[in-house]
C-alpha positions, 0 to 999 in steps of 0.5 A: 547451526541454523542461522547458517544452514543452507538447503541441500538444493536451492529453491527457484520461484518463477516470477514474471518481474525478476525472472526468477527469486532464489532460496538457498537459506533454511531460515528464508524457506521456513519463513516462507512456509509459516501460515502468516506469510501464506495468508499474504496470498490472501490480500491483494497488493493495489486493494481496489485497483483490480476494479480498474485494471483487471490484471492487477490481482497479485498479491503481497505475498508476490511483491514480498518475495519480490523484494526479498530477491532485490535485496539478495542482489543488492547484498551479493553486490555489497560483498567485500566492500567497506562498510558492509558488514556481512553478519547482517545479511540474514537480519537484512533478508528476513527484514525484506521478505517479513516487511509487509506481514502486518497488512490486512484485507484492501489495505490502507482503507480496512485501516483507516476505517478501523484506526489500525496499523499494519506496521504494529500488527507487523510488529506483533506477528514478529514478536508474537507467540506466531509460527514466524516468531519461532522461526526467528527464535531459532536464528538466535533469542533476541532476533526477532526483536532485530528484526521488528526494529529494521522493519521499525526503522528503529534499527541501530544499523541504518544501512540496513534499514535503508535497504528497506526504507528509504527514497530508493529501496527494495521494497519501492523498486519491486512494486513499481515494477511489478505494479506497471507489470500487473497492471499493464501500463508502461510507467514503472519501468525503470533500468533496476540492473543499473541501479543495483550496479551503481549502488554502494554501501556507506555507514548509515545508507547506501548511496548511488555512484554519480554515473547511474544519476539518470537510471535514478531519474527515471526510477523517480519519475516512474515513481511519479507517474504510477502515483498519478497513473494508477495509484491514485486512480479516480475509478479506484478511489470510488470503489475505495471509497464504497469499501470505506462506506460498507465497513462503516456501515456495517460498524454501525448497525451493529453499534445500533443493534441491528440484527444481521441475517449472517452474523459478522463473527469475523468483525466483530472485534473490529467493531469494538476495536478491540483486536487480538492479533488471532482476530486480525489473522483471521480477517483477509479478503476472501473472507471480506467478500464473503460478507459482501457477498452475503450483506447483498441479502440484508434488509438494511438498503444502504448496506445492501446497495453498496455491496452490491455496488462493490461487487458488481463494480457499479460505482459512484461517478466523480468530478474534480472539486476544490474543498478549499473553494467549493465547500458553500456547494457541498453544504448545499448538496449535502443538504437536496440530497438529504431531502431527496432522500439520498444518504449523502453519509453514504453517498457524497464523499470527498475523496482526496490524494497527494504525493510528493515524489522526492524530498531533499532534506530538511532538519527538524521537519515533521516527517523528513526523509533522508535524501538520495545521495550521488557519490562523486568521482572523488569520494565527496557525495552531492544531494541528488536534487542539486546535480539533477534538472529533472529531479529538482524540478520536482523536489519538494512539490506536493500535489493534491487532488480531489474529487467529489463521488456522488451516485449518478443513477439515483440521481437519475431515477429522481423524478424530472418535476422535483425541483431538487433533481436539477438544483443536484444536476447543476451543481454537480455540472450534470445538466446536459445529462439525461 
């Protein structure tokens, strides 16, 4: 039977975060050898962040395995224990390596600028007429749909779902871990084998043994501080930033009409916004850079400058600005860089960035999230927030930050008697620059 099916001899990646990410069912390596999840080989896991950390060039194919091998462990722990039920253990599985086959080329940016979403694309590679689809349909008709739901959220079973999906998951444990990794930095390290030992499964989440609280901590600190560290790097959101810009762009002057030297076939359903899951397969970042690559070459200067901007890593400078108190300034600065003949469309964008690192629970909120519970010695489970110092310090605290990109050497290259060049200079704080 092929939900049951194991392979004569079990298969090994040698990864650098787990060591190594072990394969015995037929159904994990078939999945793995479908075009959909190959392609994840083609998109970069932290989009622009290799602009920044030049280590951090894995993809989301390394961190869907990584979290496929998390949640193995977790399940091989959970055996025999009340309240797992091992028939789900496949479903979990193909839910932990699949979570992500929906993501597109740099990711969150590509989305925003095209008004998608990775987890309905997620949905429909699952569900669609696709090679992983006829993988799941073999374990039994109505799989896939199981599947789809878990990644959804929407599972009946919210343990399961918690697995994948919750303030302490799989899916958050491998990429902290393999972010620091990659990136070289020393803040998503955390005791993982701690957490894996403490952890325990109840009807509808898993839960943390009271004795590994302060592995916890650390988890959610890390967490913490590879928001601030490297996710939300402000040399990184410049070159997001540019990205966002190019694409835009480029939708653009095709609604305008204009005549590319290479024409944008790979685009074009996403200019018109209408995207067949085909087209969307199609689209992954090396296919993106070859554009890039080829736009350096197009007459229109704006498309032009900021490719090469993207692809010589010559980026917009940034100061820190306040929308709430500054807005009077960037009326004005949008204003001088308008006569000076700077796009400020293209050339002065408020980038902003916020967290929150842990939430207790809140009903009827917009967007609440199930706490971390502790199980305590006599069976009775605490909110984590409520027997954590540090963790309560933080609960709840949103930060936000932003920032103001703007291109420093054509504001350089302004000539020094125009009146505007010091008027951008002095707003911008730059007037002791040369």
């Amino acid at each position: 039977m092929y939900k049951n099916e194991q392979l004569d001899e079990e298969k090994v990646f040698k990864d650098p975060v787990h060591r190594y990410i072990h394969v015995k069912d037929r159904v994990i390596w078939d999945l793995i050898g479908t075009a959909e999840f190959q392609r994840l080989r083609r998109v970069k896991q932290l989009g622009t962040s290799f602009l920044t950390f030049h280590g951090a060039e894995h993809s989301r194919f390394n961190h869907s395995l990584g979290v496929y091998e998390i949640v193995r462990r977790i399940l091989f722990n959970f055996e025999g224990r009340k309240h797992w039920n091992n028939e789900e253990r496949l479903l979990c599985l193909c839910a932990a390596l699949l979570h992500d086959l929906g993501h597109g080329p740099f990711s969150h940016s590509f989305e925003k600028v095209f008004k998608l979403d990775h987890e309905a694309f997620t949905r429909q590679i699952v569900l669609g007429d696709t090679e992983v689809n006829h993988v799941l349909r073999r374990v039994e008709e109505g799989f896939p749909q199981k599947v789809a739901d878990v990644i959804n959220k929407t599972y009946e079973d919210k343990l399961v779902v918690s697995l994948i999906s919750s303030q302490i998951d799989a899916d958050r444990m491998d990429y902290l871990q393999r972010d620091a990794y990659f990136t070289g930095v020393s803040y998503g390290h955390f005791d993982m084998e701690r957490i894996l030992r403490v952890m325990r499964p109840l009807e509808d989440q898993v839960v943390i043994k009271q004795t590994g609280m302060h592995a916890v901590e650390d988890y959610i600190m890390s967490r913490y501080q590879m928001y601030w560290q490297v996710y939300f790097h402000p040399v990184s959101r410049s070159a997001e930033v540019i990205l966002s810009k190019i694409l835009h762009r480029a939708k653009h002057l095709y609604e305008q009409g204009y005549q590319f030297s290479l024409k944008p076939t790979h685009f074009l359903s996403f200019f018109s916004g209408d995207v067949s899951l085909e087209d969307y397969l199609r689209l992954d970042e090396s296919v993106v850079l070859y554009y890039f690559q080829m736009w350096i070459d197009e007459t229109d200067e704006i498309l032009s400058d900021l490719c090469v901007r993207f692809m010589n890593r010559k980026l917009l400078k940034y100061i820190e600005f306040n929308p709430n108190l500054q807005m009077n300034e960037w009326m004005e600065l949008y204003q001088l860089f308008k006569k000076v003949g700077i796009d400020p469309d293209y050339y002065l964008v408020v980038d902003s960035s916020s967290d929150l690192p842990y939430d207790f629970y809140r009903p009827g909120e917009e967007g609440e999230r199930l706490p971390i519970y502790l199980l305590m010695p006599n069976q009775e489970l605490k909110e984590l927030s409520r027997q954590s110092d540090i963790v309560e310090s933080i609960s709840g605290k949103k930060r936000t930050d932003h920032k103001l990109y703007f291109p420093m050497d054509f504001i350089q290259a302004l000539p020094d008697d125009q009146p505007e060049k010091n008027k951008i200079k002095t707003i911008l704080g730059l007037a002791d620059i040369d």
